[in-house]
C-alpha positions as CSV (number, residue, x, y, z in Angstrom):
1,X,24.4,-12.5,-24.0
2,X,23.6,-15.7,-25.8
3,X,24.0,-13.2,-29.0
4,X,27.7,-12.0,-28.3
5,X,28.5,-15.5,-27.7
6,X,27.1,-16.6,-31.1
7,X,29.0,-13.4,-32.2
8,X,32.3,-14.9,-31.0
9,X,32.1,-18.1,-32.0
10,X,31.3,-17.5,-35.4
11,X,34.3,-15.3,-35.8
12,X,36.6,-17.7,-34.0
13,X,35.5,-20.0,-36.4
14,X,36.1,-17.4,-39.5
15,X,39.2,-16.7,-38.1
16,X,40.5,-19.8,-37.8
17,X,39.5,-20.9,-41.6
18,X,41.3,-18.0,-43.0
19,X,44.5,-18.7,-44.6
20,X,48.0,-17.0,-42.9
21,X,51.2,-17.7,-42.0
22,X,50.2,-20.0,-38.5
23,X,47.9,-22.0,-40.6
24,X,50.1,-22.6,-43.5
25,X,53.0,-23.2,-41.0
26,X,51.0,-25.9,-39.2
27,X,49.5,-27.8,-42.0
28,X,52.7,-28.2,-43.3
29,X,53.9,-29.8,-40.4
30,X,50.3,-32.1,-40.2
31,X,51.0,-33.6,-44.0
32,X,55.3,-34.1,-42.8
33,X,53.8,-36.0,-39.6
34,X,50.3,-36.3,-38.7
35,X,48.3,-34.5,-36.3
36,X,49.5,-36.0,-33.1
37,X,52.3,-33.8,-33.9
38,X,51.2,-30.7,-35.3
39,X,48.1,-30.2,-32.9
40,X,50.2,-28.6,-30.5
41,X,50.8,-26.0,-32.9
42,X,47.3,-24.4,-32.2
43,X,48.5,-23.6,-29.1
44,X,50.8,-20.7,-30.5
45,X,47.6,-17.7,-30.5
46,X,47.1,-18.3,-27.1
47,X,50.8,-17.5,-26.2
48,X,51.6,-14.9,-28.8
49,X,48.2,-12.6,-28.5
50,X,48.7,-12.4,-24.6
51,X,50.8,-9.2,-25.1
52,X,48.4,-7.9,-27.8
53,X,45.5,-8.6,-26.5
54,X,46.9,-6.5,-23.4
55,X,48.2,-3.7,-24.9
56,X,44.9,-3.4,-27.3
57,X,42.5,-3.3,-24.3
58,X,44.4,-1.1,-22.0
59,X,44.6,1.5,-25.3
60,X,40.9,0.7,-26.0
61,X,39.6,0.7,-22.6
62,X,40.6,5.0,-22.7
63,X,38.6,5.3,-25.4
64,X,34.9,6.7,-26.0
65,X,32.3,5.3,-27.2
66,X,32.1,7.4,-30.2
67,X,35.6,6.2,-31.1
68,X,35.0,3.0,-30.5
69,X,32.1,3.1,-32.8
70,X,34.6,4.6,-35.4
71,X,36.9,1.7,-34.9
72,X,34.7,-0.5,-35.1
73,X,33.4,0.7,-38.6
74,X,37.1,0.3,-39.6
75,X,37.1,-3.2,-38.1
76,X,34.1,-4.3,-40.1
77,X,36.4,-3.1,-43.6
78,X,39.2,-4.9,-42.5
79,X,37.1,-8.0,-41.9
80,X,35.3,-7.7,-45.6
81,X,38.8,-7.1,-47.2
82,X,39.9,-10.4,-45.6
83,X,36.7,-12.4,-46.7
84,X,37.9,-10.5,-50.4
85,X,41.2,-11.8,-50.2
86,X,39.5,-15.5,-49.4
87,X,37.7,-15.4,-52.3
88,X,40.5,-14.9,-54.3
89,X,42.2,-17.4,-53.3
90,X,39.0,-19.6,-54.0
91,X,38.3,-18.1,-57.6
92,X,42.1,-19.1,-57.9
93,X,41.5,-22.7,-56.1
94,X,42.2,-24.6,-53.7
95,X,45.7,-26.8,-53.5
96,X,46.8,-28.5,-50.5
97,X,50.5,-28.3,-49.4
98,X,52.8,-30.6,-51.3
99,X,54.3,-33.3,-49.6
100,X,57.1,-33.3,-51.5
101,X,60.5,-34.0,-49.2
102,X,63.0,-31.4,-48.5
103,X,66.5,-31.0,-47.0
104,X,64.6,-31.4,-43.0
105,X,61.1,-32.3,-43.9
106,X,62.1,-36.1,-42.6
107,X,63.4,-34.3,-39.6
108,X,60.7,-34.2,-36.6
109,X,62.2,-31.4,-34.5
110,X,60.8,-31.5,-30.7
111,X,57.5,-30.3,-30.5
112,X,58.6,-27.2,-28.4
113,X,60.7,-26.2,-30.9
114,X,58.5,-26.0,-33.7
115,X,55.9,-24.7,-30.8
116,X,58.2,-21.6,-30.4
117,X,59.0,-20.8,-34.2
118,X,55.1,-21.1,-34.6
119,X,54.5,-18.4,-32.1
120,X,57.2,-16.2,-33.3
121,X,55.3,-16.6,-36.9
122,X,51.9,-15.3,-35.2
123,X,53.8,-12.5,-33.3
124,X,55.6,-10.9,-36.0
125,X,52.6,-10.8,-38.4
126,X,50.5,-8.0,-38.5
127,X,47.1,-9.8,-38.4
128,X,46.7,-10.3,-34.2
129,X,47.1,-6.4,-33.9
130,X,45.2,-5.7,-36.4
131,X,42.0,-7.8,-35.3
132,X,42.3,-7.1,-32.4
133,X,42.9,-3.6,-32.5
134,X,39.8,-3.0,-34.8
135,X,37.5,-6.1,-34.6
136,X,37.9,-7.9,-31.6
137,X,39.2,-5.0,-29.1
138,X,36.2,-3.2,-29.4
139,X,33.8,-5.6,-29.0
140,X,35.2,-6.6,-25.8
141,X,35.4,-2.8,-24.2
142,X,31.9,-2.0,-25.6
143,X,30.6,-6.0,-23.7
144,X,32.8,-5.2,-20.7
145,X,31.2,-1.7,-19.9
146,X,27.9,-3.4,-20.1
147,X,28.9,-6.4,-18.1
148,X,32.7,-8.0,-17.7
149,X,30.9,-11.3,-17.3
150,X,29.8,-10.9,-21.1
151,X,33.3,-10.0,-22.2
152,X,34.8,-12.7,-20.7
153,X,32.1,-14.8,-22.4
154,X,33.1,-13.3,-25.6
155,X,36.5,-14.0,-26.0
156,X,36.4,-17.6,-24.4
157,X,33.4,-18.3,-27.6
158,X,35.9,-16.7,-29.4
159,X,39.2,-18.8,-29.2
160,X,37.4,-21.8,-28.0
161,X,36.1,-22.0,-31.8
162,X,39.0,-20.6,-32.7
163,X,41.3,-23.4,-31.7
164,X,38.7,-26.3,-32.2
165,X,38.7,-25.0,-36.4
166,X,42.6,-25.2,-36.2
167,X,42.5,-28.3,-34.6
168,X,39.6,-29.4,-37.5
169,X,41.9,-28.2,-40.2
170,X,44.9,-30.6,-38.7
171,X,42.7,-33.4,-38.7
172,X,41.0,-32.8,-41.9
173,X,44.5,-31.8,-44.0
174,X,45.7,-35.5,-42.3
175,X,43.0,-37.3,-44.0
176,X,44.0,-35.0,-47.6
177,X,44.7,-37.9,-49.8
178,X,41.3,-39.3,-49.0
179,X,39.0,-36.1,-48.8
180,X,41.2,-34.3,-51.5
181,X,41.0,-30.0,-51.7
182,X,37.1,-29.9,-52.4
183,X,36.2,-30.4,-48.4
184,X,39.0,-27.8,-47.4
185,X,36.9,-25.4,-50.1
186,X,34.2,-26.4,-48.7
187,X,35.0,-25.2,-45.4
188,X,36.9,-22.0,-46.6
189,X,33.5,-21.0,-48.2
190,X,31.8,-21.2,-45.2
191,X,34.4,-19.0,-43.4
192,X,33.8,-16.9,-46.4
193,X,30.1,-16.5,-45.8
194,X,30.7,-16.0,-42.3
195,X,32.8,-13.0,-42.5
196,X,31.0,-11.0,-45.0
197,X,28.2,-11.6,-42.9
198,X,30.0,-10.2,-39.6
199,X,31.8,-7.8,-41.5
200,X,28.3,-6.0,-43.0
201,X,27.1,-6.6,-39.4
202,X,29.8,-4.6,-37.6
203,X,29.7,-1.6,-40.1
204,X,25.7,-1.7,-39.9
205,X,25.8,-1.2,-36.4
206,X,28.7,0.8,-36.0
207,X,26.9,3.4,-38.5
208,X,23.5,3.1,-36.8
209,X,25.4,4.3,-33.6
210,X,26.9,7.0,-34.7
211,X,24.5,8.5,-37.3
């Protein structure tokens, strides 16, 4: 058990490193102003994976084990062309969002507002299906036949990371002018190391199980 939690938390934490749309959406809003304001933006994967998560289980939860083994291998190519895609983006470095003004950025909309346009960012991108549907879904069938309790585990280590590392990156990209790009990389390496190391995991295992 205490493994699958580890398990979790360590993607949640990958996850939430990665660069997309919600991330690059809320830091925006954190350097425009400050992270009283923009931490409710974390908020928007809980709201907007609700019907994924749903749909992805109930699919998933039909499914053999063989299959799920299949997916999974699948899932674990997905998450190493991610970590491929982060080290690009490191090999091409690291620049924090400019600050620079534009027609509303002196314009603090009401924090539901932005709250909404953040989830409708998360919803309409492919990556919370795609997670889900080959990392994170199987995961949680193959713990939940062997005991809910430790699928439930799971996914709470799993967002409970995953929202404390968004909520890390608000507060770290409000201090930017004092710790500067290299602690972001710093951080974004680690993600790095922690999804090739889940992402080798997941097709190691997946392959041991159905060879």
């Amino acid at each position: 058990m205490i493994a699958l939690i580890v398990r979790g938390i360590s993607i949640g934490f990958a996850a939430g490193m990665t660069p997309g749309p919600l991330q690059i959406f809320m830091l925006m809003h954190t350097l425009r102003h400050g992270a009283r304001y923009a931490l409710w933006l974390i908020l928007a994967p809980l709201i907007s994976d609700a019907p994924v998560v749903t749909i992805v289980l109930l699919v998933l939860g039909q499914a053999s084990s063989d299959l799920l083994d299949a997916i999974g291998l699948l899932g674990g190519l997905f998450v190493l062309y991610i970590a491929w895609g982060l080290w690009q983006q490191l090999r091409n470095g690291v620049h924090l969002p400019s600050e620079a003004a534009d027609t509303d950025a002196a314009i603090r909309q009401p924090i539901p507002v932005n709250l909404r346009k953040a989830v409708i960012i998360n919803a309409l991108g492919p990556g919370a299906w795609l997670f889900w549907g080959t990392v994170l879904g199987p995961l949680v069938i193959d713990a939940w036949r062997d005991t809910p309790t430790h699928a439930v585990l799971f996914v709470l280590g799993f967002y409970g990371m995953f929202l404390l590392t968004m909520a890390g990156l608000v507060i770290l990209f409000h201090q930017a002018r004092r710790l500067g790009a290299q602690a972001v990389k710093i951080g974004l390496w680690i993600g790095l190391m922690v999804l090739v190391g889940f992402g080798a995991s997941l097709i190691w295992e997946s392959l041991h199980r159905l060879l």
